[in-house]
N, C-alpha and C positions, 0 to 999 in steps of 0.2 A: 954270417950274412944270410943263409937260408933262414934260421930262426926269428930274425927280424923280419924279410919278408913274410914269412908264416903267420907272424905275428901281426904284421901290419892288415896282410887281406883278412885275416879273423877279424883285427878291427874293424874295417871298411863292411864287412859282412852283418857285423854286430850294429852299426852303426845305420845302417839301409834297413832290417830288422825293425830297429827300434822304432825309425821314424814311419814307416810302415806299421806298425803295431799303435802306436801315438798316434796317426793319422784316421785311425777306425774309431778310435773311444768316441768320438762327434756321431758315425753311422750306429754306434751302439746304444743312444742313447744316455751316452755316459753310465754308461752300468759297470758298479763298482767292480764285478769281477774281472771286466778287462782292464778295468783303472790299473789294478792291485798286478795284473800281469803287467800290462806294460811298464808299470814302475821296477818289473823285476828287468825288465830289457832294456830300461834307462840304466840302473845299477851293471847290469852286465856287460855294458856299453862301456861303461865309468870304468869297472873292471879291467876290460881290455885295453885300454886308454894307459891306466896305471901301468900294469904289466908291459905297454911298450914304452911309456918315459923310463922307465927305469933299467931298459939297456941304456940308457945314454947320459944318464945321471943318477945317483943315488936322492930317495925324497930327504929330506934333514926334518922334517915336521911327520913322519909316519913312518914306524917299520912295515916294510915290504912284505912280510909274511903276516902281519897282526893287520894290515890291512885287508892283504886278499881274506884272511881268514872270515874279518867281521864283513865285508862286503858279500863273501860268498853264504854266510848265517842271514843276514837282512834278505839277501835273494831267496834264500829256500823259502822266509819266511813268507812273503811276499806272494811266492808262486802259491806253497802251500794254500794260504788263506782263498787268492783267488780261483784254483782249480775248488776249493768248498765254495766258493760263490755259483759258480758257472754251474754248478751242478742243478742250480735251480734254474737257470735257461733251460737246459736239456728236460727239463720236469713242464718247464713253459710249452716247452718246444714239444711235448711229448700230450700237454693238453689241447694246444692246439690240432695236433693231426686230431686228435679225439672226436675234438668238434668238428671238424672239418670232414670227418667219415661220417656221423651225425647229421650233418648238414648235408651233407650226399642226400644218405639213406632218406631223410623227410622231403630234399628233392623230389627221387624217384618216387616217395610214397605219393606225394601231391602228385606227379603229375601221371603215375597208374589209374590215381582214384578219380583225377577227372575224365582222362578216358574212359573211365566206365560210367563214368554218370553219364558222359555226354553219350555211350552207348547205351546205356537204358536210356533217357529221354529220344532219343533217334530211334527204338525201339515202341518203346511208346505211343511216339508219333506215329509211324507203319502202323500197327496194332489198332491204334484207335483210330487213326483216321483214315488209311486206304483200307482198311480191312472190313468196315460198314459196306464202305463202296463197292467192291467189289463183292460182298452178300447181295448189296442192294442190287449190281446188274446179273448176278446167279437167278436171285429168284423172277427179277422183270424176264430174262429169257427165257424161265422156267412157267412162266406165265402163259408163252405162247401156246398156243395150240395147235398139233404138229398137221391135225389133221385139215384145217384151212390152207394148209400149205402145201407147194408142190415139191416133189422129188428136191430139187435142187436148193430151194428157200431150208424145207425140215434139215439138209445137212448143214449148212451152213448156221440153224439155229442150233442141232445136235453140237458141232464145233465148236461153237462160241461156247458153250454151256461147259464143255470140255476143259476149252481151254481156261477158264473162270474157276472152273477147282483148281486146277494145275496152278493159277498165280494165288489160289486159296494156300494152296500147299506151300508154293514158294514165299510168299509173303510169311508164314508162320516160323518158314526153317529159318528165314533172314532174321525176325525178331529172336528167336531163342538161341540163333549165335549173336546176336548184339547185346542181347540179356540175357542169359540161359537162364530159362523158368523152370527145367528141373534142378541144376542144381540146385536153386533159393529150395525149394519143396523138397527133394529126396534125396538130396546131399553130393558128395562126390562121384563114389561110386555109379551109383545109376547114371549120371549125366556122362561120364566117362563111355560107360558101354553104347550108350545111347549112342554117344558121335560117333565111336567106332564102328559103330553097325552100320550106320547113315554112310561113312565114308568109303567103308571096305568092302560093300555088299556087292559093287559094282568092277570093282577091280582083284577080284580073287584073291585077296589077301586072308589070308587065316589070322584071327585077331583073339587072341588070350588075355584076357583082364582075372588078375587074381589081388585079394585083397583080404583083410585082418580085420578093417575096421566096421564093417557092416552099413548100420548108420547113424554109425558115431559123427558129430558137426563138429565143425571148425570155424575159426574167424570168421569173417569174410573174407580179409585179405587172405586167407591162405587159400580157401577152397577157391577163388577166383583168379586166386595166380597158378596156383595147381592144373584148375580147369584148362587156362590157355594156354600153358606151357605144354601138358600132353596135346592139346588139338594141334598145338603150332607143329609137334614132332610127327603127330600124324600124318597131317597136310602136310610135312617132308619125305615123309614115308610115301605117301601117292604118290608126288609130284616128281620125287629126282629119286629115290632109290631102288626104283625094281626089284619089291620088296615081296617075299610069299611067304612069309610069318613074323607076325610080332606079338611080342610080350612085355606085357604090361601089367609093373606090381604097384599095387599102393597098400603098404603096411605101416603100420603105429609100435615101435617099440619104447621101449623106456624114457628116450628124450627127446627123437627125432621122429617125426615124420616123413617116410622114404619112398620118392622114387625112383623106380628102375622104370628105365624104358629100353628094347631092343628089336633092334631088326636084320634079315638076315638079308639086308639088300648088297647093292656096289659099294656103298662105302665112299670114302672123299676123303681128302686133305681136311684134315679140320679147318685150316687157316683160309681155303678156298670156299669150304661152305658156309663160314661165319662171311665171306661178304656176298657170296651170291645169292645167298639164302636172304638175307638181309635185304635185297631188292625186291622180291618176293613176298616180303612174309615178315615175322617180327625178326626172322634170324639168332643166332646164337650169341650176340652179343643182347639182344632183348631180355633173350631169355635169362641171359648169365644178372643182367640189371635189375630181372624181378628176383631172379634166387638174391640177390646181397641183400632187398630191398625189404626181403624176410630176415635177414641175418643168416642164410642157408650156405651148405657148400654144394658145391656144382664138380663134377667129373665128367668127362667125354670123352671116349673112345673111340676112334674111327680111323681109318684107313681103307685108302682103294681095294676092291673084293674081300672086304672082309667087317662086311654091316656097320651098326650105327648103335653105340651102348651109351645112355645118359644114365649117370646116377645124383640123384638132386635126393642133399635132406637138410629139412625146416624144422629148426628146434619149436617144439608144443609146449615144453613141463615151463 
């Protein structure tokens, strides 16, 4: 009596299976490998079917063993064939992620490259066009003659004149973070140092740039994602980690292009400063978008009181 029960929910089991398995070949497309399976789950079906008629009668048209035997040969067959079909789904399924990280990456790449265009042209604009202006009211103030004028007029034109370099200056620093005009002209290197100096000069940070490559050139895209991903580290470095040394490598070995970036500031939860940082600034998921967007791999280290270590490298060869 157990064996017939046993028997019967195998059936009933085989049986929900099968017409589950049948019920998909329509979502598959009808793609012969799961034709070819689920024809093994109709036969296996058939199988269990036979195996329980024949507690209760013997067949007179089939022996009982010569049956199971050929129904369970036609199944092997059956499966066999379709697990070699399905293997080209998985081949499908395996070009598709392909393109699909492809189509990422030329994403990202489109939509870095317009950001920078649309930062050189916004650059541009400043440059050419508020930057006449603000020569042209330099020199008309520089016109005047201090000596027609009294105590109070001469400061007021000495201030103006002042303050007219100082947005000379600032206008200039704005355009070469929108466009950086040394990078284009003296490569990574020097533009590297350059913002560090601009950055750290005022907040006592000790700032080490060591480097291999001189000035050896690269893409564009590399030296302009290079560029911003150290300024973005830097600008974190001022802003949140009370920081009183960093060091910074850019070296070229055999396939990679490597940065190390480190500071010996507070330190953070990673998972904390990729979103706060992120409000701020490009953050560490930016950053992590322009390293794929090279094909690069990215590393971070950080924790509370114990600094901030980025290792990013951009295959060259």
């Amino acid at each position: 009596m157990l064996l017939k029960f046993a028997l019967l929910l195998s059936m009933l089991i085989q049986l929900g299976a099968t017409i589950l398995a049948v019920s998909l070949i329509r979502r598959t497309r009808y793609n012969i490998a799961w034709i070819l399976i689920s024809a093994g789950f109709v036969l296996m079906a058939v199988r269990r079917l036979f195996e329980f008629s024949t507690l209760f009668w013997e067949s007179q048209l089939f022996d009982r063993e010569s049956m199971n035997t050929w129904l369970g040969i036609l199944i092997s067959v059956l499966v066999f064939i379709g697990v070699i079909f399905i293997r080209q789904i998985f081949n499908l399924q395996d070009q598709i992620d392909q393109l699909r990280q492809e189509s990422e990456k030329r994403v990202l790449s489109a939509v870095i490259q317009g950001e920078e265009k649309a930062r050189a042209n916004f650059a541009r604009e400043l440059h050419d066009g508020l930057g006449p202006i603000l020569s042209s009211v330099k020199m008309t103030m520089s016109a005047v003659d201090p000596n027609q004028l009294d105590g109070q007029n001469r400061t007021f034109v000495e201030r103006s004149c002042m303050l007219a370099d100082e947005a000379v200056v600032s206008l200039r620093e704005i355009s070469d973070h929108l466009s950086p005009h040394l990078l284009k002209n003296y490569g990574l290197v020097k533009a590297v140092e350059t913002v560090a100096t601009q950055l750290f000069q005022t907040s006592k940070i000790d700032c080490q740039v060591n480097s291999n490559i001189g000035s050896k050139r690269y893409p564009d895209t590399i030296e302009i994602s290079l560029y911003r991903i150290t300024s973005e580290l830097m600008n974190n470095t001022v802003k949140h980690a009370n920081a009183s040394k960093v060091k910074i490598s850019l070296q070229q070995t055999d396939q990679f292009f490597q940065l190390r970036y480190r500071d010996d500031g507070k330190g953070a939860d990673e998972k904390s400063i990729s979103i706060e940082r992120s409000q701020n600034g490009m953050g560490l998921e930016n950053i992590r978008s322009r390293v794929k967007m090279l094909n690069g791999y990215l590393l971070i280290e950080t924790s509370p009181g114990n600094g901030f270590f980025a290792n990013i490298l951009i295959p060259v060869s």
